[in-house]
C-alpha positions in Angstrom: 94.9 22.0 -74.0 93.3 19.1 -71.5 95.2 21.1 -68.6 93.8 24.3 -69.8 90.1 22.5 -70.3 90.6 20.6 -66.9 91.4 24.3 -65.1 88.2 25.7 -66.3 85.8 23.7 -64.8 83.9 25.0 -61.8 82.0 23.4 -58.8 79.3 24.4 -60.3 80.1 22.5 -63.2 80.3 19.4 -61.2 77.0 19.8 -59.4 75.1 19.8 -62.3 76.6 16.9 -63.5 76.4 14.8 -60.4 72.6 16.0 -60.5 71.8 14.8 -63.6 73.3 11.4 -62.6 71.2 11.4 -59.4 68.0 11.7 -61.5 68.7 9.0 -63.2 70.3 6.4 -61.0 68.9 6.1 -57.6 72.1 4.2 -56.1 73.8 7.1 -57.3 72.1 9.7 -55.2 71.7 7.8 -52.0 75.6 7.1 -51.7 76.1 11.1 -52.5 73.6 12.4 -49.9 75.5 9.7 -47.4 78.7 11.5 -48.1 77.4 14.8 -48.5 75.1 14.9 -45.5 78.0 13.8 -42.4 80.7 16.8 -43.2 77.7 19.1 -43.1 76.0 18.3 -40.3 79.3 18.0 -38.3 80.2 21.9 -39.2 76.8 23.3 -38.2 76.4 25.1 -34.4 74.7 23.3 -31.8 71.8 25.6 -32.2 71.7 24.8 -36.1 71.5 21.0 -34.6 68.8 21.5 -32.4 66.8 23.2 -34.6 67.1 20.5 -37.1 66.8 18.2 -35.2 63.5 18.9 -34.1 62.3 19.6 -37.4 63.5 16.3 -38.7 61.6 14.9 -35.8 58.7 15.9 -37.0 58.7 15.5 -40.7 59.2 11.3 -39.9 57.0 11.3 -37.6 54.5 13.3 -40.6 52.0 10.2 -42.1 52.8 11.9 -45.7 55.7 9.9 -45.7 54.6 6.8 -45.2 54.2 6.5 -49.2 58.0 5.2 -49.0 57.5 2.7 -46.8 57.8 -0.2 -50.1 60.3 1.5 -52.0 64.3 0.5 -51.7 66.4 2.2 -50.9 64.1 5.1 -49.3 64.2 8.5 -47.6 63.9 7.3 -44.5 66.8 4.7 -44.7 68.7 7.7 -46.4 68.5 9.6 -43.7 68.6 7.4 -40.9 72.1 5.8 -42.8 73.1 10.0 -42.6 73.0 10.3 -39.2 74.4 7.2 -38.0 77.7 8.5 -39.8 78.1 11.4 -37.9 80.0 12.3 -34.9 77.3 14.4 -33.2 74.7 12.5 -33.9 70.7 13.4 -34.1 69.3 13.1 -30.4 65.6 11.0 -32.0 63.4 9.3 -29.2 63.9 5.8 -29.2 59.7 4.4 -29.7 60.4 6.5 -33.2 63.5 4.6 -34.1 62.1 1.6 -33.6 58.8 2.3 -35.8 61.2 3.9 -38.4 62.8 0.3 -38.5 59.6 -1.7 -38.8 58.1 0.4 -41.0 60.7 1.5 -43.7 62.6 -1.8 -43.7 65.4 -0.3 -41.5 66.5 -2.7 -39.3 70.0 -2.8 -40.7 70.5 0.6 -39.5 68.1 1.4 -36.5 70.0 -1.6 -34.7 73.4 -1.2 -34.6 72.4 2.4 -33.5 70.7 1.3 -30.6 73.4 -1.4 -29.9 75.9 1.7 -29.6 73.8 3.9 -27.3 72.6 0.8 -25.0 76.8 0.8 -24.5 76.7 3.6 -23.6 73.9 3.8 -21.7 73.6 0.3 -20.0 71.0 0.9 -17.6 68.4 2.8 -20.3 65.4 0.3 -19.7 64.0 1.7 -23.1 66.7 0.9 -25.1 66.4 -2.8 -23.7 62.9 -2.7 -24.6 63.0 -1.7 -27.8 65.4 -3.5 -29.2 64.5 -6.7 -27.7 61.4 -6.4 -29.9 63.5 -5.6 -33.1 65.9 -9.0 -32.3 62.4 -10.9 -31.9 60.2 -9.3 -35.0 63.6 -10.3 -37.1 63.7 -13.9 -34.7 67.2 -13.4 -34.0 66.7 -15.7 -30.7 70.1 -15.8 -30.2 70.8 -12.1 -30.2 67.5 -12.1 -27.8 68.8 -14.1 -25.6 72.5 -12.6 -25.2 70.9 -9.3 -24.9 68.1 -10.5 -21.9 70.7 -12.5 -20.0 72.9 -8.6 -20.3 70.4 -7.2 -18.4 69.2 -9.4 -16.1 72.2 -11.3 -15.6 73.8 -9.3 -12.7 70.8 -7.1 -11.2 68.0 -9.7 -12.5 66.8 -12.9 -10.5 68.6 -16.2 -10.4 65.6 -17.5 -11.3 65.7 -15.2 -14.9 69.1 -16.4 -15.1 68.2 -19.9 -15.2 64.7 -19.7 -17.1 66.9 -17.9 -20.0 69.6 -20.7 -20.3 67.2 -23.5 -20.1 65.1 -22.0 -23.3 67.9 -21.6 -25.0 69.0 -25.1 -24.6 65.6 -26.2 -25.7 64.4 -27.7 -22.4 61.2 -25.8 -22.6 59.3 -28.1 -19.7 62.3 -26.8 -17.2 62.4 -23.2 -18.3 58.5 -23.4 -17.8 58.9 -24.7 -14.4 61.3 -22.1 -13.7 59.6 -19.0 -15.3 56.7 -20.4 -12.9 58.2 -20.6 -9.5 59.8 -17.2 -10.1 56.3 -15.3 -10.8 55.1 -17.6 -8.1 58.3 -16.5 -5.3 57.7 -13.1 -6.3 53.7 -12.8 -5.8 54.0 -15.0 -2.5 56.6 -12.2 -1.6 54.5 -9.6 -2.5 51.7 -10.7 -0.8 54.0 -11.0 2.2 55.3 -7.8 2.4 52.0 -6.3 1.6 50.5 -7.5 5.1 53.5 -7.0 7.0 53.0 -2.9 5.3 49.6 -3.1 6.5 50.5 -4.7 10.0 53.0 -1.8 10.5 50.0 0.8 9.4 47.9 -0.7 11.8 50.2 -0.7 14.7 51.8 3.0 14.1 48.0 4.0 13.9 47.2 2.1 17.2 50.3 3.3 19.0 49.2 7.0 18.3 45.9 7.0 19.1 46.8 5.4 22.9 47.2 7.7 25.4 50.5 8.5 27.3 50.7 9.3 30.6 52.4 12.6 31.1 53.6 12.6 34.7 56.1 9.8 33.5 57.5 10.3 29.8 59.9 8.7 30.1 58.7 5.3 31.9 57.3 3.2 28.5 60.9 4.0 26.9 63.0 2.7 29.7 60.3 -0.9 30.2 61.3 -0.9 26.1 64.7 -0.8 26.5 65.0 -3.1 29.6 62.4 -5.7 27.9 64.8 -5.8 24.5 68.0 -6.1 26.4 66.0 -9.4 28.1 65.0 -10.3 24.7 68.6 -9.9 23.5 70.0 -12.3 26.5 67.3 -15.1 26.5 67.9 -15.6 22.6 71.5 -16.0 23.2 70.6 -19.0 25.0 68.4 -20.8 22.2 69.8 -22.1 19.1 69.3 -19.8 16.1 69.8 -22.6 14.0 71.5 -22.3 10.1 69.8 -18.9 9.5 67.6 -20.2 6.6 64.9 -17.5 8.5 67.1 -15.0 7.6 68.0 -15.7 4.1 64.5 -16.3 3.4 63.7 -12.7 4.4 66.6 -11.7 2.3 66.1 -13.1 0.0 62.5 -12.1 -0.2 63.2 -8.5 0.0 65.4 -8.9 -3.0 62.6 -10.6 -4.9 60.0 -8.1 -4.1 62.3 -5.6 -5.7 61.9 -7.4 -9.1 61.5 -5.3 -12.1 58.0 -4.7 -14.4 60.5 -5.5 -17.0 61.8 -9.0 -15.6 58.0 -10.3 -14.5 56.7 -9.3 -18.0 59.4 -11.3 -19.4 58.5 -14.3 -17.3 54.7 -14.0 -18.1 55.8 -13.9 -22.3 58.5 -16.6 -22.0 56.1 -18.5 -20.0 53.4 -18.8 -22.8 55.8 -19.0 -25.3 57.2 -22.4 -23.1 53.2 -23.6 -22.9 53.3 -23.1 -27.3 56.5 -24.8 -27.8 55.2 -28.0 -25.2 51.6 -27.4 -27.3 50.2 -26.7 -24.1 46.8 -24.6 -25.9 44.5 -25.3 -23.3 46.7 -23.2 -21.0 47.4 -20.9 -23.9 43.5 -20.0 -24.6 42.9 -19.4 -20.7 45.9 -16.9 -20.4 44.6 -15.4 -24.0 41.3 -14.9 -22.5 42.1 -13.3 -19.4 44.7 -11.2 -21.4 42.1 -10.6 -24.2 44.9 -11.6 -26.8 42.9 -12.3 -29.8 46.2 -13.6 -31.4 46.7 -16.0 -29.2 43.5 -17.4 -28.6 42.8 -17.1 -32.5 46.2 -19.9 -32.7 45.1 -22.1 -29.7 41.2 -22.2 -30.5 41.6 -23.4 -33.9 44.7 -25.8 -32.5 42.2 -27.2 -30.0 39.1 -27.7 -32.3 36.5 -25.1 -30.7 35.5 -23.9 -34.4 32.1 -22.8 -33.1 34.4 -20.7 -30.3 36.6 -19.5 -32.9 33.9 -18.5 -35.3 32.5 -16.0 -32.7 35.7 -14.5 -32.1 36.6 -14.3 -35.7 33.3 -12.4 -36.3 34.4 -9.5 -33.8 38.6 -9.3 -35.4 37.6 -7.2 -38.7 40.1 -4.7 -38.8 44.1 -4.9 -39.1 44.4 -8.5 -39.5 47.5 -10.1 -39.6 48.6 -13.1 -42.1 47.9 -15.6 -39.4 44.8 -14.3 -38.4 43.8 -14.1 -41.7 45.1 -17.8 -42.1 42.6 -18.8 -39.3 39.7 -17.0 -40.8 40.0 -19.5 -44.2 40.5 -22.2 -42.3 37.3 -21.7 -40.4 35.5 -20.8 -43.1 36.9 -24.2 -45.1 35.7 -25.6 -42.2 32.2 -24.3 -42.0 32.3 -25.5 -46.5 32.2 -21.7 -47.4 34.9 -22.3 -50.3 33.2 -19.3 -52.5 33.9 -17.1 -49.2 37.4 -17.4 -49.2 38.2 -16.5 -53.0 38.4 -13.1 -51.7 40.6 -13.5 -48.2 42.8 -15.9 -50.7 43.9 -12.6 -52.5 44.0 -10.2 -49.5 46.4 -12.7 -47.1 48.8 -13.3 -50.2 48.9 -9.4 -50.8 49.7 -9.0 -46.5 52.4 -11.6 -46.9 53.9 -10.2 -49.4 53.9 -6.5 -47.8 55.2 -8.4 -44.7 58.1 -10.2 -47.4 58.8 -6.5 -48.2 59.0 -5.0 -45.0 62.0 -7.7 -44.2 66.0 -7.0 -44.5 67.8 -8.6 -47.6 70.6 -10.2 -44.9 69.5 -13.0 -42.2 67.6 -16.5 -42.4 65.7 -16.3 -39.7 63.8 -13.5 -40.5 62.4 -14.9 -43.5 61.4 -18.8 -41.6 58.5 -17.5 -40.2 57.1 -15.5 -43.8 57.9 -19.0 -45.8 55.7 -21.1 -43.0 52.7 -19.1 -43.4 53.3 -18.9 -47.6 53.6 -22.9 -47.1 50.3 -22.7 -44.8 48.2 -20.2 -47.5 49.7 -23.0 -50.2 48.1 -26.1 -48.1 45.2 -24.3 -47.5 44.3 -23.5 -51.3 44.9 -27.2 -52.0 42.5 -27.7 -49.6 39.7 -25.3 -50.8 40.6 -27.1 -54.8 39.7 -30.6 -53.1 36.6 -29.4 -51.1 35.5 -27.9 -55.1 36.4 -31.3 -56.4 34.8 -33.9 -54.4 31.7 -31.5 -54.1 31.3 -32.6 -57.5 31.4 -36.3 -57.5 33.1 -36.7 -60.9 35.4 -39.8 -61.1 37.9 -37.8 -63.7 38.3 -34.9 -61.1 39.0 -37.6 -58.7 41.6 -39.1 -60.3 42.9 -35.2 -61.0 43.7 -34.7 -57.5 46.2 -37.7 -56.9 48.9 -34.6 -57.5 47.7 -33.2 -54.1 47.3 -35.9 -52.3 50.7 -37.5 -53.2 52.3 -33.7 -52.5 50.9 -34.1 -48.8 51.9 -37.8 -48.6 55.7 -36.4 -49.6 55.3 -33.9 -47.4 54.3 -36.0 -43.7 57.6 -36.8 -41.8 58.4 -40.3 -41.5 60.1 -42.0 -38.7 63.3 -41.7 -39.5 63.1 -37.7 -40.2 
């Protein structure tokens, strides 16, 4: 009778059921669209491919969608999971992919996809890009630095080459100084080469506006010749010495054929060197002649200049970060408007936690830098309760904030840390 019960049952039968499930368990119809999504993709015709391809193109790229950009597991991360597990896989542009993986908490997937096509395709400068800036918005230095010293380790500088293994060492005053002479070589090169392009202009310019003499054509060719073959002998006769002329020039045209990819690495890894070695008076010039708010937000209030950063503040009102919104209370704190910063209080902690969100369940280092600036908000409204407290002047308050003040003694390193 089970046999006879068991033969009846129809696909049909087992759709509905696995669609009821899917309805009510979420897990449940993410792992059946990933096995249900590969086999039929792979039978499709390569025009069927195309087609949908371009179509799903467009629908991520639609804003609609950005409603699931919170929720776990999502459709993006669905379908991006879908096509990784295929054998023809969907041809998507890569500055999507990466904003896919930012914005819909898919790093776990967007990566190893890129990882496989940079194999691939080692010399795609976009895929270098891109997923150097997924390694460093997760931190992964380590990853960052195996994948920079991949692609500039054989065509790149020496100078990369060296920068890249002192910073990973820590030595940040040596990978400065080498970051530095290489941008320096390279413009001193440049500037070189520019004149001698300009020199040759001049000359080929010169040389056919003279006039020839046409009863003897072939007279200045000859006294060429004849002077080069004089040239040739007397510099026989004179000690050339090591060469070092020779390898400079080499070496020069090698340098002047450096990458926009390698001297914009220098430039970041250079300021990153002058943060780590709390260099901020060289960090606010470069952010002022980049016009980096960021950066000149973190080295203006490192430095003191509140009445600087206040004005600066004032004009960086729209898509604030955490930290900028952590400078904003703490020049405000700093001006004593506590009662103004009730409100940024509430709308930092709601940014954290949307940047919390946005992170991967797997990794430590992702999660370092959202836990310093929770610590930072935390020190900060400890700060804005002891501002409200000693405004008062009551003893009994006073004596309510030796929790605080012992929490920050605790909290200062001592020697031996």
């Amino acid at each position: 009778r089970f046999a006879r019960a068991a033969g009846r049952v129809r696909a049909g039968d087992l759709l509905r059921a696995a669609g009821e499930l899917a309805h009510h368990n979420l897990l449940f119809a993410y792992e059946m669209w990933l096995a249900s999504f590969p086999p039929v993709w792979d039978s499709t015709s390569p025009e069927q491919q195309r087609y949908l391809q371009n179509v799903i193109i467009k629908v991520l790229s639609k804003k609609h969608i950005m409603s699931q950009c919170h929720l776990q597991p999502n459709v993006v991360q669905a379908l991006l999971e879908a096509f990784s597990r295929c054998r023809e896989r969907p041809k998507m542009p890569v500055e999507l992919l990466a904003h896919l993986a930012r914005t819909y908490n898919a790093w776990h997937i967007v990566i190893p996809i890129l990882e496989q096509a940079l194999v691939a395709r080692p010399d795609h400068s976009a895929l270098f890009d891109f997923l150097a800036r997924l390694y460093e918005g997760l931190d992964d230095t380590d990853m960052l630095w195996g994948l920079q010293s991949k692609r500039f380790g054989a065509s790149g500088a020496g100078d990369t080459r060296v920068a890249l293994a002192y910073e990973h060492l820590g030595l940040w005053h040596r990978a400065q100084d080498a970051y530095l002479t290489a941008m320096s070589r390279t413009a001193l090169l440049q500037a070189d080469a520019d004149a001698a392009r300009r020199y040759e202009e001049h000359m080929s310019a010169t040389a056919d506006a003279a006039p020839r003499d046409a009863s003897a054509p072939f007279a200045a060719p000859r006294l060429e010749a004849s002077h080069a073959e004089e040239s040739t002998g007397s510099s026989m006769e004179v000690d050339g010495g090591d060469g070092s002329d020779d390898k400079r020039r080499a070496d020069g045209a090698a340098a002047v054929d450096v990458s926009e990819s390698e001297m914009s690495l220098w430039e970041n890894q250079w300021v990153q060197c002058a943060r780590r070695l709390e260099q901020w008076d060289v960090v606010r010039e470069y952010a002022t002649t980049t016009k980096n708010r960021e950066q000149l937000l973190d080295s203006l209030w490192k430095l003191g200049h509140w009445h600087n950063l206040r004005d600066v503040v004032v004009s960086t009102k729209d898509d604030r970060s955490p930290d900028q919104l952590l400078v904003e209370i703490m020049s405000l704190l700093h001006g004593g408007k506590v009662q103004a910063t009730e409100r940024l209080f509430a709308t930092c902690t709601q940014a954290m936690l949307r940047s919390w969100v946005d992170l991967p369940e797997g990794g430590v280092h992702a999660y370092m830098r959202a836990l310093h600036q929770f610590q930072r908000l935390v020190e900060l409204q400890e700060s804005a309760h002891v501002m409200v407290e000693v405004s008062k002047g009551d003893r009994q308050c006073l004596s309510d904030l030796k929790g605080v003040v012992s929490t920050w003694r605790q909290a200062v390193f001592s020697r031996s840390e």
